[in-house]
C-alpha positions in Angstrom: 71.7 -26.2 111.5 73.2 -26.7 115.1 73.0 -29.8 117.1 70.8 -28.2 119.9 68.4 -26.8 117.4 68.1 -30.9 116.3 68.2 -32.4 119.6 65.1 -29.3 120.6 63.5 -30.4 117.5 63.3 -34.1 118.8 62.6 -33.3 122.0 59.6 -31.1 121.2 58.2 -34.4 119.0 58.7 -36.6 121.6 57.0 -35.0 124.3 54.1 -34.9 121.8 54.4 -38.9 121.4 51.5 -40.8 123.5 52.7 -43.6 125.5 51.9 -47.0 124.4 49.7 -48.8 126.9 50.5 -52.3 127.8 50.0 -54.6 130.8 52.5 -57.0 131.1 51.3 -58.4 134.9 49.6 -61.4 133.6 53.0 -62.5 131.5 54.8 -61.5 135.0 53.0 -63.7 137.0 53.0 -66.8 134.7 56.6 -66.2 135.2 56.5 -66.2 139.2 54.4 -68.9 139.3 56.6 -71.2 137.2 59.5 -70.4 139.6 57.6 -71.1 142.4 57.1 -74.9 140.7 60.3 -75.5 139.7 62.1 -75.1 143.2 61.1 -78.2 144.6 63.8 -80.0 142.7 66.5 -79.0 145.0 65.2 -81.7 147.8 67.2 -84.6 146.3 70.3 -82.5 146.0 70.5 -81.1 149.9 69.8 -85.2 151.0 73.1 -85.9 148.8 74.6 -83.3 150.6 73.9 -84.4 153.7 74.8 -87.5 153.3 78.5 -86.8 152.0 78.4 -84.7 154.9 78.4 -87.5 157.2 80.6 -89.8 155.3 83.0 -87.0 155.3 83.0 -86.6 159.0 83.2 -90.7 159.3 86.0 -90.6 157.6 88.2 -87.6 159.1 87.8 -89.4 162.6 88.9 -92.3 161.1 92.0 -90.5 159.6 92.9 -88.3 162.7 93.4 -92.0 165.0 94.9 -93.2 161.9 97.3 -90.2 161.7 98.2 -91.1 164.8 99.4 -94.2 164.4 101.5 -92.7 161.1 103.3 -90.1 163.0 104.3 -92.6 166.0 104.9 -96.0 164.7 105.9 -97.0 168.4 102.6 -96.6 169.5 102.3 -99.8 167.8 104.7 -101.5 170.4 102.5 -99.9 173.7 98.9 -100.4 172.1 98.9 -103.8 173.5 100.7 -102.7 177.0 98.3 -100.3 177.4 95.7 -103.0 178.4 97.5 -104.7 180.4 96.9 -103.8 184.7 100.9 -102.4 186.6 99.2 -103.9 189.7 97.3 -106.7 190.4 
């Protein structure tokens, strides 16, 4: 027999098959609403965030005068000159 004759054959049964009716919506919105519940949990993670967020900016100001001080050791010798008035 030739394979378009079969795949015909099929084709012709299948197009006779009734399609199986099914609702599904009430399993769909179970699903949606459990989402929906579940997404409050994300609170305590964005006030961790925010927090390291500040620490981290603390600290890179503190670093950048730092920094300073590390690339010029001098400025060790003028810090304290700096204060001082050139005229009275």
């Amino acid at each position: 027999m030739d394979a378009l004759k079969i795949i015909e054959k099929l084709a012709e049964k299948a197009r006779k098959e009734s399609v199986p009716q099914s609702d599904v919506s009430p399993m769909v919105m179970h699903e949606i609403n459990a989402l929906q519940r579940t997404e409050s949990g994300v609170l305590p993670l964005e006030f961790f965030a925010g927090i390291s967020a500040v620490a981290a900016s603390i600290i890179t100001i503190l670093s950048i005068s730092a920094w300073q001080y590390i690339v010029n050791p001098l400025i060790q010798f003028i810090a304290p000159l700096q204060e001082m008035p050139l005229w009275k």
